[in-house]
N, C-alpha and C positions, 0 to 999 in steps of 0.2 A: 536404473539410475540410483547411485548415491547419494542420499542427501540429509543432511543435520538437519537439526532445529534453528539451529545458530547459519544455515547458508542464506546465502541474500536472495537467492531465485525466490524462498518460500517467499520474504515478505513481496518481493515484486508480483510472484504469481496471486496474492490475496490482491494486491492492487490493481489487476489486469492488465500487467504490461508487458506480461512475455509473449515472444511470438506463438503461435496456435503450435506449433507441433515441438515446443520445450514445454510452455504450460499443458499439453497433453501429459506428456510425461512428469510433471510433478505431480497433479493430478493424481497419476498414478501411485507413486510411491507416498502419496497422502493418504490415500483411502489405504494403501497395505500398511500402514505406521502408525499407529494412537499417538506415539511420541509429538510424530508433524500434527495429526489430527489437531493437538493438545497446541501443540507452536503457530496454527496457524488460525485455531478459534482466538485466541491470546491477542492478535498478530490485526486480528478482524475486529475485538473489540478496543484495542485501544485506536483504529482507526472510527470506530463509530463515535467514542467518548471523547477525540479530539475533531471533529466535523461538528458534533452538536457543542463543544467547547468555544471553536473554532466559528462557531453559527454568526454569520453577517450582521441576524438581527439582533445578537448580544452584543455585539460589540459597540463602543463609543464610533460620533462618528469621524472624531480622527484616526481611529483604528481599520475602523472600516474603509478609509480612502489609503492607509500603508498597506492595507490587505489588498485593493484592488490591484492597487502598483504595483507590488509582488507579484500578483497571480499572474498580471499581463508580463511582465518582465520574463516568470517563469515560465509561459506558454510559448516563448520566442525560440526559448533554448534547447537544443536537439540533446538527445540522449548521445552520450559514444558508445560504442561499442567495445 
């Protein structure tokens, strides 16, 4: 598999959302790349620095009731393909 730094599978496969047998194959071509290595620890932490950002109990709690709303709105919605 072909794959940049810059393709969208990485950041999806850091998120766990590709199916088991394309994230197998990213997988793969991560562990052979330092490039991806490099794109994908990157990729890992700005998602840890925006979840602890992002943290419920930081937030006001008007914020925290637009965040719920979101998140429900956002769990409704199917991915396409």
């Amino acid at each position: 598999m072909k794959l940049e730094p810059n393709d969208p599978r990485l950041s999806t496969w850091v998120l766990g959302e590709l199916p088991a047998d394309e994230a197998e194959e990213v997988a793969r071509a991560v562990n052979a790349d330092p490039a991806l290595q490099a794109a994908a620890a990157e990729l890992r932490a700005v998602g840890e620095f925006l979840s602890g950002t992002l943290a419920a109990s930081s937030l006001r709690p008007d914020q925290r009731e637009a965040r719920g709303a979101w998140c429900s709105s956002a769990s409704s919605l199917s991915p396409t393909s």
